[in-house]
PQR file of N, CA, C, O and H, with PARSE charges and radii, in Angstrom:
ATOM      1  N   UNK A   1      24.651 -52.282 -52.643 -0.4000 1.5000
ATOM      2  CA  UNK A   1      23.663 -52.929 -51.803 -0.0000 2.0000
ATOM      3  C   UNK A   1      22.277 -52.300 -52.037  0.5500 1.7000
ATOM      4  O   UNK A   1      21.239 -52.938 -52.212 -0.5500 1.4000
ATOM      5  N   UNK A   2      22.415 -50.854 -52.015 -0.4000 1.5000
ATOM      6  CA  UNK A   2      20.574 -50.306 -52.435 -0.0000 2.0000
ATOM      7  C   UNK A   2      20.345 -50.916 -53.562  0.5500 1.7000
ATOM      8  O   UNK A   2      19.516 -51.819 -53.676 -0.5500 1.4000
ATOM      9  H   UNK A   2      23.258 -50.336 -51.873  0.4000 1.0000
ATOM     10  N   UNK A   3      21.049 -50.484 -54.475 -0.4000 1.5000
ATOM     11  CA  UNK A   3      20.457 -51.642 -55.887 -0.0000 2.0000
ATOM     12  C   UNK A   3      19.906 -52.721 -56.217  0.5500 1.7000
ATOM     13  O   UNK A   3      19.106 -52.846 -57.144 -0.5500 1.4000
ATOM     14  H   UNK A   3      21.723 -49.751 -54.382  0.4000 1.0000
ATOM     15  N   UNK A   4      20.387 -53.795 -55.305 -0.4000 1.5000
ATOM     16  CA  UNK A   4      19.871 -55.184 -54.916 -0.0000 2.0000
ATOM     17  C   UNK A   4      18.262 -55.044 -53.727  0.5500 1.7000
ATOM     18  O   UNK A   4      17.253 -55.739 -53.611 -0.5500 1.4000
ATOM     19  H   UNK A   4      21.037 -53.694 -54.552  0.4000 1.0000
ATOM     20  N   UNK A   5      18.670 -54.003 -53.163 -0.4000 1.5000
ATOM     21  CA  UNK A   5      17.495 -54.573 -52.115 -0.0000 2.0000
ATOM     22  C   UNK A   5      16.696 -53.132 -52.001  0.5500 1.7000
ATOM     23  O   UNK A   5      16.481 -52.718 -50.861 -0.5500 1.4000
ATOM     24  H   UNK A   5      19.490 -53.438 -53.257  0.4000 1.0000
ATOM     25  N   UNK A   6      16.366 -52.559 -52.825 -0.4000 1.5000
ATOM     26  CA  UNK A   6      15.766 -51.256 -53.165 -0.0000 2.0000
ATOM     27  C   UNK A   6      14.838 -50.913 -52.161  0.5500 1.7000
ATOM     28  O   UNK A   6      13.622 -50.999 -52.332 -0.5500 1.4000
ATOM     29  H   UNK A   6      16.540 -52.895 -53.751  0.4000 1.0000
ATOM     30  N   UNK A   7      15.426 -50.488 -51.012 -0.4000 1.5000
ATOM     31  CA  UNK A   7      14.645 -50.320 -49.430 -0.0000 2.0000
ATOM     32  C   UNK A   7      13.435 -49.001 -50.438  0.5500 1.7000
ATOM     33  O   UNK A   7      13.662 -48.127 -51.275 -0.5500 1.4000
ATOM     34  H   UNK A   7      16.414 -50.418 -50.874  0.4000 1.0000
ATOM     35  N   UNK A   8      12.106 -49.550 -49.718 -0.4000 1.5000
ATOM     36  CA  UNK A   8      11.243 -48.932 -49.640 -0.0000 2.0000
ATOM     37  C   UNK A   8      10.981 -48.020 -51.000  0.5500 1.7000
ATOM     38  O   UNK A   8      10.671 -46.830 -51.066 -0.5500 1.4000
ATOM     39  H   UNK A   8      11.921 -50.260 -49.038  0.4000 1.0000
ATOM     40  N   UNK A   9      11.253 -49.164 -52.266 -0.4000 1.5000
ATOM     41  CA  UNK A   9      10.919 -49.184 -53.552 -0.0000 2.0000
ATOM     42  C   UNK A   9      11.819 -47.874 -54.072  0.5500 1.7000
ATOM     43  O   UNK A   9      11.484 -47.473 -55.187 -0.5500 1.4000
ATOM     44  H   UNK A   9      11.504 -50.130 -52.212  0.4000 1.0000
ATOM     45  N   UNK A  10      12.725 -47.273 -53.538 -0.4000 1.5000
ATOM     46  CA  UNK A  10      13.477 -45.975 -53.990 -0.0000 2.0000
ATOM     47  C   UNK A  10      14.277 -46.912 -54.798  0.5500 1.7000
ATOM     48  O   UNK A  10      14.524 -48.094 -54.562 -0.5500 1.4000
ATOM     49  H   UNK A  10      12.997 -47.598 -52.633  0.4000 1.0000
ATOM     50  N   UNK A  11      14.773 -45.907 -56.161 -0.4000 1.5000
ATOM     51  CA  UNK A  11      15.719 -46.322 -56.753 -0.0000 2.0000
ATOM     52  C   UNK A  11      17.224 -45.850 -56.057  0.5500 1.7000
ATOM     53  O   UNK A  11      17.400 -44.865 -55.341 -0.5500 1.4000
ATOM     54  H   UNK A  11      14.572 -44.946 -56.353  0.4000 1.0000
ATOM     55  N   UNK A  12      18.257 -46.863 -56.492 -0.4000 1.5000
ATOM     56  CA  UNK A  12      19.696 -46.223 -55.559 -0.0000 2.0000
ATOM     57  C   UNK A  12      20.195 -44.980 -55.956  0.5500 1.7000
ATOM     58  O   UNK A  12      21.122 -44.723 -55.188 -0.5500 1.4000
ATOM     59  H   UNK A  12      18.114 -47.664 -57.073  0.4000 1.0000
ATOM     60  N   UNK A  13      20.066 -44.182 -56.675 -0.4000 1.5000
ATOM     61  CA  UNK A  13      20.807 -43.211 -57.374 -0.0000 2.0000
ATOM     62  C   UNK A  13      19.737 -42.157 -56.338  0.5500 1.7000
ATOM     63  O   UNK A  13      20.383 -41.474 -55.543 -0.5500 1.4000
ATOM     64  H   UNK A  13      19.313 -44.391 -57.299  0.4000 1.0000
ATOM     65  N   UNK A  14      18.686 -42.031 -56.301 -0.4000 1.5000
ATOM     66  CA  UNK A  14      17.668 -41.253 -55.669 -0.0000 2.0000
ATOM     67  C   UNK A  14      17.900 -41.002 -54.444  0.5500 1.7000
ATOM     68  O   UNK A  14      18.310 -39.866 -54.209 -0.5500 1.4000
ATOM     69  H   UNK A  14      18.161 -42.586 -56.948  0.4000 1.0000
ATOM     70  N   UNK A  15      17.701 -42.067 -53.139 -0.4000 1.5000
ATOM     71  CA  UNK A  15      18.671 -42.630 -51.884 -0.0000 2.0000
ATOM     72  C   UNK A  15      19.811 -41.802 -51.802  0.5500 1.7000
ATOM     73  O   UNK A  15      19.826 -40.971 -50.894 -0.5500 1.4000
ATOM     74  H   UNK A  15      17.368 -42.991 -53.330  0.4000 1.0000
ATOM     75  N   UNK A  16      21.132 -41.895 -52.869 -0.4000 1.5000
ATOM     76  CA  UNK A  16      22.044 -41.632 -52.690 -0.0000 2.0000
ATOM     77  C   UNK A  16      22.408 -40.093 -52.769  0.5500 1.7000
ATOM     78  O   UNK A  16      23.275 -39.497 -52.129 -0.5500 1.4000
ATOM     79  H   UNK A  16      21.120 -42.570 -53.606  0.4000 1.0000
ATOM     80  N   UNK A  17      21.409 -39.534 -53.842 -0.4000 1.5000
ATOM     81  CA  UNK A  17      21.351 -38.335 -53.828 -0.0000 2.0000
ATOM     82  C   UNK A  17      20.879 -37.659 -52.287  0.5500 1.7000
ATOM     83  O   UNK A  17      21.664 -36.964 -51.641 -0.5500 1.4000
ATOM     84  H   UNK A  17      20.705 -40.017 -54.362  0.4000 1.0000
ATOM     85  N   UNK A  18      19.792 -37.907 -51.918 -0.4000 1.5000
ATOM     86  CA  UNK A  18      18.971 -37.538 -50.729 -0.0000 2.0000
ATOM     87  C   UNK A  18      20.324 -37.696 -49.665  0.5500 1.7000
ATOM     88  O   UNK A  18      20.730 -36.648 -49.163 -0.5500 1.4000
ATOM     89  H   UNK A  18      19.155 -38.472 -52.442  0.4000 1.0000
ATOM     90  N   UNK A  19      20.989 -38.909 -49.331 -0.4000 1.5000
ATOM     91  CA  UNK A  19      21.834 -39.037 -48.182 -0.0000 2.0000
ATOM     92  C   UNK A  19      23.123 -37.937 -48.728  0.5500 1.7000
ATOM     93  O   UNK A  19      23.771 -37.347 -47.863 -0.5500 1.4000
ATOM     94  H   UNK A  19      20.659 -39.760 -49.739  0.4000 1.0000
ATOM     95  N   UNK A  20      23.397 -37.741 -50.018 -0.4000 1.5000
ATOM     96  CA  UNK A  20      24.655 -36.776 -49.735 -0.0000 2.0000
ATOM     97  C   UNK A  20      23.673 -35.430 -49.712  0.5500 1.7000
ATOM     98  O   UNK A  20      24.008 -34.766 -48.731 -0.5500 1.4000
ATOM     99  H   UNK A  20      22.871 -38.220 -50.721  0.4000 1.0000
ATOM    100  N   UNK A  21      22.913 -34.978 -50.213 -0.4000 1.5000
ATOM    101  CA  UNK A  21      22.295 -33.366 -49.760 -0.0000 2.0000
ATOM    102  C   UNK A  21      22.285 -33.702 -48.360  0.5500 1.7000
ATOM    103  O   UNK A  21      22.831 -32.789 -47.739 -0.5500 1.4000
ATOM    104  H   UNK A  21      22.641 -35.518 -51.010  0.4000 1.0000
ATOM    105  N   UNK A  22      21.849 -34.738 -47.514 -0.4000 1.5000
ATOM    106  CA  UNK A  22      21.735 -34.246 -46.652 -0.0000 2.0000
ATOM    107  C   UNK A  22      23.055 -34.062 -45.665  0.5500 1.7000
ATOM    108  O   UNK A  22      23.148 -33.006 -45.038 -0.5500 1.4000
ATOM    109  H   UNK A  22      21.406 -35.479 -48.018  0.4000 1.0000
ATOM    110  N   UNK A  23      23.776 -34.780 -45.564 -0.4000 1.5000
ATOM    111  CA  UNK A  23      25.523 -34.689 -45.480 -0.0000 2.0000
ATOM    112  C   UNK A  23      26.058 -32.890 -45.733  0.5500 1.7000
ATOM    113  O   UNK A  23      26.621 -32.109 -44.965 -0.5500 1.4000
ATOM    114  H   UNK A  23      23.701 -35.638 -46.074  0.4000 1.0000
ATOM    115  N   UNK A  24      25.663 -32.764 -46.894 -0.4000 1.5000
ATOM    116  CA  UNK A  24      26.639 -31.332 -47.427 -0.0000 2.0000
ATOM    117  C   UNK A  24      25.728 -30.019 -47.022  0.5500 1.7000
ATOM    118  O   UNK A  24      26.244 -28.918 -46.827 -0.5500 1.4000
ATOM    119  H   UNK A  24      25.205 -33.398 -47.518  0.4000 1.0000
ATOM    120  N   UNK A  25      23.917 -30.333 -46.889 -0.4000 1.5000
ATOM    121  CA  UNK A  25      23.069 -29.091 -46.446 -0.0000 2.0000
ATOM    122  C   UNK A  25      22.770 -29.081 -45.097  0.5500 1.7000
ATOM    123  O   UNK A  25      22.043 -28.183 -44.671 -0.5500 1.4000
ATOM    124  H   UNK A  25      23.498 -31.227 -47.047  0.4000 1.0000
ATOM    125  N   UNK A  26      23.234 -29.980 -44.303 -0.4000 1.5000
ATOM    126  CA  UNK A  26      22.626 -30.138 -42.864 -0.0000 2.0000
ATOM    127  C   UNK A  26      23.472 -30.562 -41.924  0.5500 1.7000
ATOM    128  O   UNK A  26      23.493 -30.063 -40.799 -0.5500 1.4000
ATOM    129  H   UNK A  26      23.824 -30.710 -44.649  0.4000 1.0000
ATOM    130  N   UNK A  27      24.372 -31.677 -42.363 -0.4000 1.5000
ATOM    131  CA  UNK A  27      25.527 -32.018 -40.606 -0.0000 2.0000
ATOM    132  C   UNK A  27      26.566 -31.769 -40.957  0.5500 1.7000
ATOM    133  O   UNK A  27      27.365 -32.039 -40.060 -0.5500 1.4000
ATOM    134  H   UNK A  27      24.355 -32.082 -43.278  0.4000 1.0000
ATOM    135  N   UNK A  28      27.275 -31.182 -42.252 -0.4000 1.5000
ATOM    136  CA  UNK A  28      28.606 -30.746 -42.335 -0.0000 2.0000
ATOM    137  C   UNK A  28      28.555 -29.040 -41.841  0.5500 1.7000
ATOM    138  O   UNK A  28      29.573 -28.537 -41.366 -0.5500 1.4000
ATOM    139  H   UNK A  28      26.626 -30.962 -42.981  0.4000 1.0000
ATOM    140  N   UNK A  29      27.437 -28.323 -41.982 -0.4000 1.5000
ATOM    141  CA  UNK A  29      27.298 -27.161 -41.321 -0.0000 2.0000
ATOM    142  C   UNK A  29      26.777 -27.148 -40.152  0.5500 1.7000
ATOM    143  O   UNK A  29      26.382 -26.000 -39.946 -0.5500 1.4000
ATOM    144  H   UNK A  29      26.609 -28.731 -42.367  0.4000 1.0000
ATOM    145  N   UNK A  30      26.537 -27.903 -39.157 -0.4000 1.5000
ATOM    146  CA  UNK A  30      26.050 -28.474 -38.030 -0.0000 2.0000
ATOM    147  C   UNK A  30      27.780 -28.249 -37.468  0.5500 1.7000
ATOM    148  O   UNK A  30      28.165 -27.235 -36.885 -0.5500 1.4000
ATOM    149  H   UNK A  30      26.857 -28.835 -39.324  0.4000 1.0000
ATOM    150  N   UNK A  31      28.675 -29.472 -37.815 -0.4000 1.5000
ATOM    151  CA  UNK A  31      30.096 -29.573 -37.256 -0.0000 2.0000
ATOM    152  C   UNK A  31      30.461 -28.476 -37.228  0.5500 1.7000
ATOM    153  O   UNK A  31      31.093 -27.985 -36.293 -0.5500 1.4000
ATOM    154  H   UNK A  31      28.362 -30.295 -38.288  0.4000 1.0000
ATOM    155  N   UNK A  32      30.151 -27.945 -38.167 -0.4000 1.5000
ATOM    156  CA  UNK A  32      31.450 -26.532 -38.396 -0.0000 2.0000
ATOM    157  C   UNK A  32      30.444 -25.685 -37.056  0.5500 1.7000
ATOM    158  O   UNK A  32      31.112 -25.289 -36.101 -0.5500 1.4000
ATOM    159  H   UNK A  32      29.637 -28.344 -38.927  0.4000 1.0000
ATOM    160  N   UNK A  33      29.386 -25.508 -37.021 -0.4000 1.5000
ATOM    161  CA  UNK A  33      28.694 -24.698 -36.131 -0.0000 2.0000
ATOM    162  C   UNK A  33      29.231 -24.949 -34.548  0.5500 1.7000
ATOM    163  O   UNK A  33      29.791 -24.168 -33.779 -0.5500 1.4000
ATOM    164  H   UNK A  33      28.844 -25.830 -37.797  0.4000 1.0000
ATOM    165  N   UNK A  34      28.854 -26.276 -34.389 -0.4000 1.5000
ATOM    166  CA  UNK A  34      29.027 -27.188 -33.038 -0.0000 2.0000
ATOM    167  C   UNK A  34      30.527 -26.436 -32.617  0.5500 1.7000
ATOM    168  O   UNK A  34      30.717 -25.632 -31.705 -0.5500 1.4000
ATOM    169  H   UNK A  34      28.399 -26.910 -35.014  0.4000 1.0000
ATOM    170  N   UNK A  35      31.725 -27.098 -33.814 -0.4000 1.5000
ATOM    171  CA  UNK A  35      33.129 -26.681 -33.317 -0.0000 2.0000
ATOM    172  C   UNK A  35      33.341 -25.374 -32.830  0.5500 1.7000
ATOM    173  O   UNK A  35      34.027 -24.928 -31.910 -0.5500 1.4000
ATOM    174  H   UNK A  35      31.570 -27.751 -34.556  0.4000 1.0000
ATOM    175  N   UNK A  36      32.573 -24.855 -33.683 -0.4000 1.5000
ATOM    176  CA  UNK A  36      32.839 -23.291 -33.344 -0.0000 2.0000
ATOM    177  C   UNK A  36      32.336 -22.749 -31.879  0.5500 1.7000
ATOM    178  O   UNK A  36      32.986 -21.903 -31.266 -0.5500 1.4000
ATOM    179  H   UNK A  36      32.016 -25.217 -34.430  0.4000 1.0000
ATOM    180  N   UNK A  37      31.424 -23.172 -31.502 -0.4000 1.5000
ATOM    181  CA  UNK A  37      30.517 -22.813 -30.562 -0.0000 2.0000
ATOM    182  C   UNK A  37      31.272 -23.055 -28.927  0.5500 1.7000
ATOM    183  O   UNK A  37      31.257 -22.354 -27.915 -0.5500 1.4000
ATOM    184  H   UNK A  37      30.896 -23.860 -32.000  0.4000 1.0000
ATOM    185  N   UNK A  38      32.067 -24.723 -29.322 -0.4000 1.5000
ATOM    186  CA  UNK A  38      33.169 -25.063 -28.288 -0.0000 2.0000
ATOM    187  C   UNK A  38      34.388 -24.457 -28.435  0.5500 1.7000
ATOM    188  O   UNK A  38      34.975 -24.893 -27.445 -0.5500 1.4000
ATOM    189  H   UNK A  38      32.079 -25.292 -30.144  0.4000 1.0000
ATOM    190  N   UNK A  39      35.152 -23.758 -28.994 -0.4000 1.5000
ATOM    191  CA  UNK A  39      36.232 -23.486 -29.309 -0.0000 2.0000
ATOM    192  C   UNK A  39      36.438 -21.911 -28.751  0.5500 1.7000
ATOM    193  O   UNK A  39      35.661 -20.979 -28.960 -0.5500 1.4000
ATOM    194  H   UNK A  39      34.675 -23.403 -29.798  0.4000 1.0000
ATOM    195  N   UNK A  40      37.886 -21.855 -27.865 -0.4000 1.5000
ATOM    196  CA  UNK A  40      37.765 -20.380 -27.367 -0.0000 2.0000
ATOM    197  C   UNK A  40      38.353 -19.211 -28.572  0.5500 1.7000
ATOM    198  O   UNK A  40      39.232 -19.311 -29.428 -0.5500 1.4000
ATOM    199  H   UNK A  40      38.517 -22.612 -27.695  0.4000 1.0000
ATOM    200  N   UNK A  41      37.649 -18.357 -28.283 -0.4000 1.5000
ATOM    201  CA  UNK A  41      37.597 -17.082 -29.627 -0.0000 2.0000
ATOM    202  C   UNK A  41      38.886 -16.447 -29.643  0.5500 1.7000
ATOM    203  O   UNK A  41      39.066 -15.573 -28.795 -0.5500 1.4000
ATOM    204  H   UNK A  41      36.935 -18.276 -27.588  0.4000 1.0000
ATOM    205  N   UNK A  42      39.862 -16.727 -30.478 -0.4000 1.5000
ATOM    206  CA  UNK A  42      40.822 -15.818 -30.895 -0.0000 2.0000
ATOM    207  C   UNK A  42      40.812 -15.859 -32.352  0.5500 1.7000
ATOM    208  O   UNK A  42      40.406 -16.755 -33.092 -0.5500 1.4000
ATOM    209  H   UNK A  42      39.716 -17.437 -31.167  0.4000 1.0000
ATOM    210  N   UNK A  43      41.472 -14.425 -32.709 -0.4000 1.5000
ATOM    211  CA  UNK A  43      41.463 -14.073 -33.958 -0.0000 2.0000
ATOM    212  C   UNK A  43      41.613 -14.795 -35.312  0.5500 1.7000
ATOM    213  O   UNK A  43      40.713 -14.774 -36.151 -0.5500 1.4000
ATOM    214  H   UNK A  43      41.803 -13.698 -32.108  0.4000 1.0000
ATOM    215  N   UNK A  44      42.968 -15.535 -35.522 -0.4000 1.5000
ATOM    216  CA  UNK A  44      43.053 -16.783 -36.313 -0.0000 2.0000
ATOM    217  C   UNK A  44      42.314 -17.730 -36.541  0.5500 1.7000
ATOM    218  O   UNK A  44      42.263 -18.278 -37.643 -0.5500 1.4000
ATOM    219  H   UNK A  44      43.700 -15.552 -34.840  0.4000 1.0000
ATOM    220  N   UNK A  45      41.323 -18.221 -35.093 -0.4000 1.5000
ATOM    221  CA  UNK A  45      40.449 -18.735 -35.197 -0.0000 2.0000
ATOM    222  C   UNK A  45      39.294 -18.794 -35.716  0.5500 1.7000
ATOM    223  O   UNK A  45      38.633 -19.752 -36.119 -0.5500 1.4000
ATOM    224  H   UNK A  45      41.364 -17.776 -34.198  0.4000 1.0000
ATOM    225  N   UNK A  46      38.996 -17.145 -35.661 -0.4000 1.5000
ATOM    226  CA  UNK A  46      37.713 -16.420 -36.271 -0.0000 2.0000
ATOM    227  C   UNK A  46      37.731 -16.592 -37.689  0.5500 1.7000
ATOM    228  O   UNK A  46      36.750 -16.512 -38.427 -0.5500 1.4000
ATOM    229  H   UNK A  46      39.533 -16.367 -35.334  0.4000 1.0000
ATOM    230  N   UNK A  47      39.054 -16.862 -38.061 -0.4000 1.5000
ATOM    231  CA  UNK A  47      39.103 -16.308 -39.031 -0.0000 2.0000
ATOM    232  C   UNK A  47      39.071 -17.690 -40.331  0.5500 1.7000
ATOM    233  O   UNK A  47      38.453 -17.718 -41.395 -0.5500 1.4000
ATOM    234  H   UNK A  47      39.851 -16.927 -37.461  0.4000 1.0000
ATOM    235  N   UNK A  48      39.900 -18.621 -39.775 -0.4000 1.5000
ATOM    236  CA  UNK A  48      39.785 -20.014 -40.074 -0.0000 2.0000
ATOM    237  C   UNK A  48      38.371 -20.565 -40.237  0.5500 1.7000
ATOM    238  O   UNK A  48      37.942 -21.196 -41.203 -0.5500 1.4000
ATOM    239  H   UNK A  48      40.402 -18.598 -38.911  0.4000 1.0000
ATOM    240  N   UNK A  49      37.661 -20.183 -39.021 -0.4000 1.5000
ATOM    241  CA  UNK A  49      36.556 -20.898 -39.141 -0.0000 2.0000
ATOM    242  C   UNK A  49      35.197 -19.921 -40.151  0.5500 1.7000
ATOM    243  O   UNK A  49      34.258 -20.479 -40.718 -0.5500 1.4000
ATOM    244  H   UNK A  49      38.010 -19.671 -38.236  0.4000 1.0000
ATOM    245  N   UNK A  50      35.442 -18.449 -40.144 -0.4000 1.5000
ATOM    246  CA  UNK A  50      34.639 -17.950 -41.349 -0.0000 2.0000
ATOM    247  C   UNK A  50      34.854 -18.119 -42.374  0.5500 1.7000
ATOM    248  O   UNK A  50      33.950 -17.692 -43.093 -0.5500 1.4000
ATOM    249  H   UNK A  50      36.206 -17.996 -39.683  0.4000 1.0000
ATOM    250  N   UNK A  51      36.079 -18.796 -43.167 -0.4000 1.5000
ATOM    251  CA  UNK A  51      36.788 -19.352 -44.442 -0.0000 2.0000
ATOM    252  C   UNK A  51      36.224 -20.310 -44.401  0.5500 1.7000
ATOM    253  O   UNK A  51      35.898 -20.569 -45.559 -0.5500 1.4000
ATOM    254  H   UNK A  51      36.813 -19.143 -42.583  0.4000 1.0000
ATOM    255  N   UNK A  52      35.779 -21.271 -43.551 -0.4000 1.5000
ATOM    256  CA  UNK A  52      35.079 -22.609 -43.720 -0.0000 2.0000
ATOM    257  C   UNK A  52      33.905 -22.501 -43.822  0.5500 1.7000
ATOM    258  O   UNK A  52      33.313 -23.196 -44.648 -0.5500 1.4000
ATOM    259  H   UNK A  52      36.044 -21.061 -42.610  0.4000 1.0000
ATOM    260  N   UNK A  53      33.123 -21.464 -42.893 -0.4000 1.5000
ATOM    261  CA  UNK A  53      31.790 -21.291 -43.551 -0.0000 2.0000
ATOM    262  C   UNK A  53      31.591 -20.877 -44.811  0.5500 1.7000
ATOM    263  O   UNK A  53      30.539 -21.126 -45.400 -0.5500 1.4000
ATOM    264  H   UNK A  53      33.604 -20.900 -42.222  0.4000 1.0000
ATOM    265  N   UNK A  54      32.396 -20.327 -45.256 -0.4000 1.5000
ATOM    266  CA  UNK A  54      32.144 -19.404 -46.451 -0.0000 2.0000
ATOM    267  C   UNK A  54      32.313 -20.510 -47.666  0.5500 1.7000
ATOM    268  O   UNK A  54      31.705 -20.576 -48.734 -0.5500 1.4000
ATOM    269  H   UNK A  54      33.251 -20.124 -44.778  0.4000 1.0000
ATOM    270  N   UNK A  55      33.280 -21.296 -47.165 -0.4000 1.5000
ATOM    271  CA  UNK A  55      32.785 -22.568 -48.289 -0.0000 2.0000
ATOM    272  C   UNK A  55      32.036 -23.860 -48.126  0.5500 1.7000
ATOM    273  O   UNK A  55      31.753 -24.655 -49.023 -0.5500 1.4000
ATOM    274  H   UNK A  55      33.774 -21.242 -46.298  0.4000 1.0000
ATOM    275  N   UNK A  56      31.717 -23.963 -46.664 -0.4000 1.5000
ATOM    276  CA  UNK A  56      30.432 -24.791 -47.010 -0.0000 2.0000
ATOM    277  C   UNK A  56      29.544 -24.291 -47.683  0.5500 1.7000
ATOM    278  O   UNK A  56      29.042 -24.946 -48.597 -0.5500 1.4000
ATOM    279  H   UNK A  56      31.947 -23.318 -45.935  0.4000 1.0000
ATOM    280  N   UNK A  57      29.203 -23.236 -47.449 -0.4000 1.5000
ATOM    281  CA  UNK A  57      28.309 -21.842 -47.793 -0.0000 2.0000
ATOM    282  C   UNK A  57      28.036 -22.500 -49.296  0.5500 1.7000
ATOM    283  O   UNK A  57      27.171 -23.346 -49.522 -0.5500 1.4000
ATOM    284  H   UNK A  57      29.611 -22.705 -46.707  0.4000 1.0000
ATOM    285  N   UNK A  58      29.061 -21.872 -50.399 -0.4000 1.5000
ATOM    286  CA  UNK A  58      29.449 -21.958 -51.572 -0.0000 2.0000
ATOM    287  C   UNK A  58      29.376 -23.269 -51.909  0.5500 1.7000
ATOM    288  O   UNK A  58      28.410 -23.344 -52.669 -0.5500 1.4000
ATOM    289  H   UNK A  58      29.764 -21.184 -50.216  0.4000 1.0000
ATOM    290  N   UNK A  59      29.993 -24.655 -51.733 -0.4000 1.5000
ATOM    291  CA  UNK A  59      29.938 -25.911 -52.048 -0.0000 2.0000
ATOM    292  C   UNK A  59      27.990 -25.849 -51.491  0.5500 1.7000
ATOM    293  O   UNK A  59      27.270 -26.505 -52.244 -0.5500 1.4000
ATOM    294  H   UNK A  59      30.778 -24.595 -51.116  0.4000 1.0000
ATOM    295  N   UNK A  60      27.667 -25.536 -50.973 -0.4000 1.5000
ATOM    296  CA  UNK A  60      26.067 -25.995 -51.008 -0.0000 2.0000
ATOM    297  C   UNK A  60      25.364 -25.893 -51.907  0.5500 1.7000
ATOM    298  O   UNK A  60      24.568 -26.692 -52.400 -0.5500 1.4000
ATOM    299  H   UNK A  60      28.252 -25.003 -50.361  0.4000 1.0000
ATOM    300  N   UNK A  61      25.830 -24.147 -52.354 -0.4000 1.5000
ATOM    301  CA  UNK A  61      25.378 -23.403 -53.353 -0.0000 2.0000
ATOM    302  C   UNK A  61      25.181 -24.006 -54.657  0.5500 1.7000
ATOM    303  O   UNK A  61      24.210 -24.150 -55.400 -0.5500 1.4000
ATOM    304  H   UNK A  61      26.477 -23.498 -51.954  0.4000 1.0000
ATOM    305  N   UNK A  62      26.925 -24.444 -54.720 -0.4000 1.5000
ATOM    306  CA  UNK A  62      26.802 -25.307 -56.034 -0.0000 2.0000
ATOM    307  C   UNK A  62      26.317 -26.693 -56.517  0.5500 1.7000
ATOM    308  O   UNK A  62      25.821 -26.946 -57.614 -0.5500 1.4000
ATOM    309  H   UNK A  62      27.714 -24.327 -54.116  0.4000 1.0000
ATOM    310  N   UNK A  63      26.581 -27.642 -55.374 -0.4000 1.5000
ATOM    311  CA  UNK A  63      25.773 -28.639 -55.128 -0.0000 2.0000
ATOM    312  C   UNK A  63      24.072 -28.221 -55.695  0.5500 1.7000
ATOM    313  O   UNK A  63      23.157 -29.033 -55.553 -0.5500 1.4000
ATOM    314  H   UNK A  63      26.985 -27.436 -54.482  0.4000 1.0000
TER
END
Protein backbone atom coordinates (compact mmCIF):
# COMPACT_ATOMS: atom_id res chain seq x y z
CA UNK A 1 0.00 0.00 0.00
CA UNK A 2 2.95 2.76 0.73
CA UNK A 3 4.18 2.00 -2.67
CA UNK A 4 1.03 2.90 -4.44
CA UNK A 5 0.15 5.91 -2.43
CA UNK A 6 3.62 7.23 -1.29
CA UNK A 7 2.14 9.26 1.84
CA UNK A 8 3.96 12.46 2.00
CA UNK A 9 6.33 11.76 -1.06
CA UNK A 10 8.52 9.10 1.22
CA UNK A 11 9.60 6.22 -0.61
CA UNK A 12 8.15 2.70 1.04
CA UNK A 13 11.35 1.08 1.93
CA UNK A 14 12.31 4.51 3.90
CA UNK A 15 8.68 4.56 5.91
CA UNK A 16 9.29 1.07 6.59
CA UNK A 17 12.61 1.37 7.84
CA UNK A 18 11.68 4.45 10.19
CA UNK A 19 8.39 2.39 11.55
CA UNK A 20 10.53 -0.79 12.44
CA UNK A 21 13.54 1.40 14.27
CA UNK A 22 11.00 2.77 15.83
CA UNK A 23 9.20 -0.57 17.06
CA UNK A 24 12.73 -2.23 18.09
CA UNK A 25 14.46 1.42 19.65
CA UNK A 26 11.47 2.81 21.47
CA UNK A 27 8.08 0.64 22.37
CA UNK A 28 9.54 -2.81 22.52
CA UNK A 29 11.82 -1.37 25.41
CA UNK A 30 8.97 0.72 26.69
CA UNK A 31 6.89 -2.95 27.25
CA UNK A 32 9.63 -4.63 28.69
CA UNK A 33 10.07 -1.42 31.06
CA UNK A 34 6.17 -0.88 31.70
CA UNK A 35 5.95 -4.92 32.57
CA UNK A 36 8.55 -4.73 34.76
CA UNK A 37 7.57 -1.77 36.67
CA UNK A 38 3.93 -3.69 37.29
CA UNK A 39 5.18 -6.94 38.15
CA UNK A 40 5.96 -7.99 41.91
CA UNK A 41 9.90 -8.49 42.44
CA UNK A 42 11.03 -11.96 42.94
CA UNK A 43 14.17 -13.42 42.00
CA UNK A 44 13.35 -15.51 38.78
CA UNK A 45 11.68 -12.66 37.82
CA UNK A 46 14.61 -10.35 38.09
CA UNK A 47 16.19 -12.41 36.42
CA UNK A 48 13.97 -13.26 33.32
CA UNK A 49 13.33 -9.88 32.82
CA UNK A 50 17.30 -8.67 32.84
CA UNK A 51 17.82 -11.52 30.06
CA UNK A 52 15.26 -9.61 28.10
CA UNK A 53 16.76 -6.42 28.51
CA UNK A 54 19.95 -7.56 27.73
CA UNK A 55 18.65 -8.59 24.41
CA UNK A 56 16.62 -5.93 23.43
CA UNK A 57 19.72 -4.15 24.45
CA UNK A 58 21.83 -6.24 21.84
CA UNK A 59 19.10 -6.74 18.95
CA UNK A 60 19.11 -2.73 18.95
CA UNK A 61 22.67 -2.74 18.86
CA UNK A 62 22.69 -4.77 15.91
CA UNK A 63 19.83 -3.46 14.16
Amino acid sequence: MLKQTKPLAFDAETVSKAIISLIYLVLLPALVIKSLWNSPAELIQCQISASMIVTIFITAGVI
